[in-house]
N, C-alpha and C positions, 0 to 999 in steps of 0.2 A: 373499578369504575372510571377514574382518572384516565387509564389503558385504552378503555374501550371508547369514549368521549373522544380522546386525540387521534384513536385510528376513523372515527367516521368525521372528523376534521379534516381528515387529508384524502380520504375518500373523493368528499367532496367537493374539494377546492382541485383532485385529478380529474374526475368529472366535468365542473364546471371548466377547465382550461383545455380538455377536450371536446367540449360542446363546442366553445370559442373556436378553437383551431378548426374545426369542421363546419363551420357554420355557414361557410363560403362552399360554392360547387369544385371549385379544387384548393388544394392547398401548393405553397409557392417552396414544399420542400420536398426535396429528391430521400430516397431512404436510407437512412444513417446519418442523415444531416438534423434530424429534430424532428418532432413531432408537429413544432409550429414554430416558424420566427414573425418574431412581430415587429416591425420598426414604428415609433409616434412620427404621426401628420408633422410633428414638427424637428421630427431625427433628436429628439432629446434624450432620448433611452429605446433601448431596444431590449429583446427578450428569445430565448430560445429553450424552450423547454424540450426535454429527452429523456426518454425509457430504456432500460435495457435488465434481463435477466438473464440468469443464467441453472441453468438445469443440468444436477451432476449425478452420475451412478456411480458409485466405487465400492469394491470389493477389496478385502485383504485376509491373507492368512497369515497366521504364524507358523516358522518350520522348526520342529527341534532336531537335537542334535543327529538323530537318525533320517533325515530329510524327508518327515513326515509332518501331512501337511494338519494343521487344525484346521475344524468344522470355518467356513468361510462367514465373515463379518461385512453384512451386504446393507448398504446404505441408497437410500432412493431421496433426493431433496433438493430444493430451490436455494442452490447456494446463495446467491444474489439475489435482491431487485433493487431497482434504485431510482429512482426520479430527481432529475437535474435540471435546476436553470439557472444560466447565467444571459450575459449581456452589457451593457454598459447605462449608468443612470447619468443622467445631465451633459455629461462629456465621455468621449470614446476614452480619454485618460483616468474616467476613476467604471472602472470593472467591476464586477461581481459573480457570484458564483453561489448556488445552494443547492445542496447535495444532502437528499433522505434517504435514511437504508429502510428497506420495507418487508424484507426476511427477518424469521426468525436468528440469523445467523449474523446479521446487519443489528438487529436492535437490543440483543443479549448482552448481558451482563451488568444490570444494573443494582444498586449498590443504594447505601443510603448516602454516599458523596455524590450520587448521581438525582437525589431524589427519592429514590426507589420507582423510578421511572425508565420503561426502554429510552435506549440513546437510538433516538431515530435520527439526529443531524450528525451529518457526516461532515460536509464540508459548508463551513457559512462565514464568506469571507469578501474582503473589500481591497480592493487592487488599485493603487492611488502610483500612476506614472506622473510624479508631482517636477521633475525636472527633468531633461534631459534623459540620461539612461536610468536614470532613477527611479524604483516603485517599493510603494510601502504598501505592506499588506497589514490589514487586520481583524481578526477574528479567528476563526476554527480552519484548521486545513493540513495536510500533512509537514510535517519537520523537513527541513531538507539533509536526510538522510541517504541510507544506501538507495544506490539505484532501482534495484527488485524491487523495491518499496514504492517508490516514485512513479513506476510503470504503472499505470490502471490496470486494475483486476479483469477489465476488458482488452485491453492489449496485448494480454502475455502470451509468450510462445508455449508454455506449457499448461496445463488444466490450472493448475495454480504454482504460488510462488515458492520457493526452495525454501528449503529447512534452516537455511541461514538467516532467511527473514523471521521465522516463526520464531528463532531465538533468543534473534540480537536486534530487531528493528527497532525501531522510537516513534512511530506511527505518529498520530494524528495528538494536535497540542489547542489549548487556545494561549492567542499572545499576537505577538506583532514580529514581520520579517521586514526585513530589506533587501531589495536585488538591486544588482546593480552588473554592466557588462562593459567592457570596452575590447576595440579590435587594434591588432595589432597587425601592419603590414597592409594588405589586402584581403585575411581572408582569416588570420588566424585570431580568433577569440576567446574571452577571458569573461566566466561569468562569476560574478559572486554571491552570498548569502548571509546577513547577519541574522540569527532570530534570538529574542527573548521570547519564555512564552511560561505558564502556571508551571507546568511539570508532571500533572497528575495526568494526563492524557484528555481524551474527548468529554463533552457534556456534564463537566463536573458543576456542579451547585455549590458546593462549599466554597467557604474561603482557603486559601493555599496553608494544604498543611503540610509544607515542608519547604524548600527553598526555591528559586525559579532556576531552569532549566535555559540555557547558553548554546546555543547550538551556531557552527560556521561552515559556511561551506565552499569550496574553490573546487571550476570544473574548467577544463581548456579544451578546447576542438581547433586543432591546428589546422586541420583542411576546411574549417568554416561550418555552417549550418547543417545538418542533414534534410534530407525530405519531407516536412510533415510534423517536423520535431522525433524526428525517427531514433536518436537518441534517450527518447524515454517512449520506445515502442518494439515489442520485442517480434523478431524477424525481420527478413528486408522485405519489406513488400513492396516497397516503392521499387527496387531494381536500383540502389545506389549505381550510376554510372562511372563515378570516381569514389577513391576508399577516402569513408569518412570515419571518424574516430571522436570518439569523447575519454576522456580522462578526470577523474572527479575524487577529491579528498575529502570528507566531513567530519567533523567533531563535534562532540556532546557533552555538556558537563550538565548532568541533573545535580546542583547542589543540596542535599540534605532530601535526599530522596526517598517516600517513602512504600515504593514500590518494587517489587523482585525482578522486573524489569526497566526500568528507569522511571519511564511514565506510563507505564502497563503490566499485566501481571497480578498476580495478590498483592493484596494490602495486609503492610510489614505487623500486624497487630502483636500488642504486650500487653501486661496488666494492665488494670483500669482503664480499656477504652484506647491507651493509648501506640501511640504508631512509631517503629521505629525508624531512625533516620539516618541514614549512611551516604556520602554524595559517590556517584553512579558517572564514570567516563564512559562512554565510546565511541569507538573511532571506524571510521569509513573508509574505505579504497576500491576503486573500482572502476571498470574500463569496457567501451561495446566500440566493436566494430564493425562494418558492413561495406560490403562490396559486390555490385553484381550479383544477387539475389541469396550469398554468403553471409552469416552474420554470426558472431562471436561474443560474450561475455563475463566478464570476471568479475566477481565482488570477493574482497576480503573484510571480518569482522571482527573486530577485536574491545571485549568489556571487562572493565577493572572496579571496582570499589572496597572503599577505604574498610569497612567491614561487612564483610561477606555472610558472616555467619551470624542471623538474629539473635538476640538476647535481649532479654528481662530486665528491671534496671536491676535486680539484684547480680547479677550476671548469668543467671543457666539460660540454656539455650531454648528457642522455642522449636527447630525444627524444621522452620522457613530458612532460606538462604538465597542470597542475590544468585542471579543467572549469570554469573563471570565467564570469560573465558574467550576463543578466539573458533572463529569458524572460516572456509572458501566453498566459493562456489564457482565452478569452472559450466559453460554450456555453449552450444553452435548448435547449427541450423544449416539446413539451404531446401531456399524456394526453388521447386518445380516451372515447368512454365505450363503447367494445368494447375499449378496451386493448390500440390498439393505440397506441405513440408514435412521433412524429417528431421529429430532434434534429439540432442543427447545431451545430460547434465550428470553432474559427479559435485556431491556435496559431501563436507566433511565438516562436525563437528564436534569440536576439543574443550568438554566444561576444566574449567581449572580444577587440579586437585583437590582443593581444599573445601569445594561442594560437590564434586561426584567424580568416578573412572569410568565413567558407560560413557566413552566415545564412541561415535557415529558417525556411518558412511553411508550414502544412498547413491544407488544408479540408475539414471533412468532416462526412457527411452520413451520420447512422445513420437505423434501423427497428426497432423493439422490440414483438415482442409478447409481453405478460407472461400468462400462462394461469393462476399458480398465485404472483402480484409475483414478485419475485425471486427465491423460490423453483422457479419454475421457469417460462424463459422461455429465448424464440427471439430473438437479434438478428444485425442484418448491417451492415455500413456501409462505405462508399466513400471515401477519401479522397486525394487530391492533394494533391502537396508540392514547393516550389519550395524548392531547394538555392542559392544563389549559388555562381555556379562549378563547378555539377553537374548531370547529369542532370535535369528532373524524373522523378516517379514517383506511377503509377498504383497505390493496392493497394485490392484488394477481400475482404471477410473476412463470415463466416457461423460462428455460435458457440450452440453447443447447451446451456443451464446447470440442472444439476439438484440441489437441494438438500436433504435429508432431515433 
């Protein structure tokens, strides 16, 4: 009942902000730039709301040891939607941002720390540039973790993000950040990141059951800015005319964590209701480069905690276990000058001993052609993956991304 009450809530507040945007005989936005921006009579806030979905077909087989293929596992769905606004309230220095996921694939997973409600807010957050290079953020919005993570699920070079992120990411928190940058020289700069934040991940209701989550982040770009922020946008689309680079360290401390991935994952359950708690490090490295329609990427992941393996208070084990262990992601590019790109990634991923030996490799080989950049493009891509102790598998995927 709840469900259905808040989807015709947003229904019609999409409606209603698309009546508005249209209401006029044109509108004063180009495509990909919003659906509508609005600036007040008296420039005290402004508004720009945005659309964008995504449509994915993927196929996979499994081959056993005679390279014999299994029956194919064919998937037809709305990976994304998403509805976005930001803008600025009262002063261009305090920002905003809210972000609904509108898929089933966006709003799953809810729990009774969530309510027993879809998590339809994605990002709902407040950007306060309160001095100088200084901004505090606060509310819902990603960690500043690995970079794959960081790139919008709209931006990426590939149909979606590597297997490093599926493992080891720390996604979306509520709490409070701080940024901060300074330059050095002429051109070479230094950005920073302090966040606290609950630790349980997005749209949590409860109160914090476990300890708050520390996260830091240090990024340098020695040649300066890229294009667009092309540093967290996967390919060159811009045509970098000089090689730009980013370089980025992050760390994570979930203290008393009580989830199999830091702040995401299962919930660690034991007797009576209650949750077990083990504090959760991980750590980030990671480097993009582009030049001349070239572009390059490297993430390394590496996750440690203090106990890996759930237990009961009596001591037996429950069968759960933290997702430890260290993964890389190696991928390149290069833009076409018809636009269209070819892209290769090599992911490996190493769980620690002491919760599993089924290490993982996947190769894969995408196709991108961008019509309208990122905003609206066609990609597809192939990949194989070797399991230890499993299967391999085949999958093939074709993804339609449109972005207003």
């Amino acid at each position: 009942m709840f469900t259905s009450q808040l989807n015709k809530v947003i229904i019609i507040l999409m409606l209603t902000a698309i009546n508005t945007a249209f209401s006029q005989e044109n509108t004063n936005s180009k495509f990909g730039k919003g659906l509508f921006n609005k600036v007040a009579i008296d420039s005290s806030w402004t508004m720009k709301m945005s659309l964008r979905t995504q449509f994915l077909t993927s196929s996979d087989w499994d081959i056993d040891s005679n390279d014999k293929f299994s029956k194919a596992n064919t998937l037809f769905t709305i990976r994304r939607a998403r509805l976005k606004f930001d803008g600025y309230a009262y002063s261009p220095k305090i920002k905003y941002k809210l972000e609904l996921g509108l898929s089933n694939k966006d709003v799953s997973g809810a729990t009774k720390y969530t309510s027993n409600s879809p998590r339809i807010i994605l990002d709902a957050v407040v950007k306060w540039n309160f001095y100088n290079n200084f901004e505090l953020w606060l509310g819902q919005t990603k960690l500043p973790g690995n970079r794959g993570r960081l790139i919008s699920s709209g931006n990426l070079q590939f149909v979606d993000r590597s297997i490093l992120n599926k493992e080891y990411n720390i996604d979306r928190d509520i709490g409070m950040q701080l940024h901060h940058y300074f330059i050095l020289g002429k051109q070479f700069i230094v950005k920073e990141v302090l966040s606290v934040s609950q630790g349980e991940g997005r749209n949590i209701t409860s109160e914090n059951m476990g300890g708050l989550q520390f996260t830091s982040k240090l990024e340098l770009l020695p040649f300066g800015e890229f294009k667009s922020k092309g540093n967290y946008s996967g390919g060159d689309l811009k045509r970098e005319d000089k090689p730009k680079l980013a370089l980025a360290i992050s760390y994570d401390h979930n203290n008393n964590a009580v989830r199999t991935k830091s702040n995401s994952g299962d919930y660690m359950l034991i007797e009576d209701d209650l949750l077990f708690e083990t504090s959760i490090n991980t750590m980030f490295i990671d480097a993009i480069l582009k030049y001349k329609s070239f572009s390059t990427m490297f993430e390394y992941a590496n996750r440690k905690a203090e106990n890996a393996i759930v237990r009961n208070i009596d001591g037996t084990t429950t069968g759960e276990k933290v997702n430890i262990g260290t993964a890389l992601n190696l991928q390149m590019g290069y833009l076409f000058s018809n636009n269209w790109e070819v892209a290769t990634r090599y992911t490996t991923i190493n769980p620690d001993q002491i919760i599993s030996s089924n290490n993982k490799e996947q190769y894969t080989l995408g196709f991108s052609k961008y019509v309208a950049g990122h905003k609206l493009k066609i990609q597809t891509d192939i990949s194989y993956t070797q399991t230890k102790n499993k299967q391999d598998n085949l999958m093939f995927r074709m993804q339609v991304d449109i972005h207003f």
